[in-house]
N, C-alpha and C positions, 0 to 999 in steps of 0.2 A: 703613673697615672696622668692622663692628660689633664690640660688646664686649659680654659676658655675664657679668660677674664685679666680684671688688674690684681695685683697685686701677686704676692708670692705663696705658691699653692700650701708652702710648708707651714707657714703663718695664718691661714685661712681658716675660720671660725674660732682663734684663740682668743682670751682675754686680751690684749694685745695688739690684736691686728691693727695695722693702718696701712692706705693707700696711696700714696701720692699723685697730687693733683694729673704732675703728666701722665702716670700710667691709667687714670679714669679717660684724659683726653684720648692717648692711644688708642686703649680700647673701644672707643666708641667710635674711632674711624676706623678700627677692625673690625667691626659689629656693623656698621654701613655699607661697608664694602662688600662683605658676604650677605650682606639683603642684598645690593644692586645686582649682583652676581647672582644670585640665588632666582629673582626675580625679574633679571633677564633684561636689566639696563642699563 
């Protein structure tokens, strides 16, 4: 199953889950990238 985000998909809505700080940074300069790209600047 694909995954679009931080953290690790097999952990994702558990009791448990957490994120770490750099993969929140990560992802959000994944998630910019694909607007700039997306929207064509």
């Amino acid at each position: 199953m694909p995954s679009f985000g931080p953290g690790l998909l097999t952990a994702a809505h558990a009791p448990n889950e957490s994120v770490s700080t750099e993969a929140i940074v990560q992802a959000v300069k994944m998630y910019a990238r694909t607007a700039r790209s997306y929207l064509g600047g």
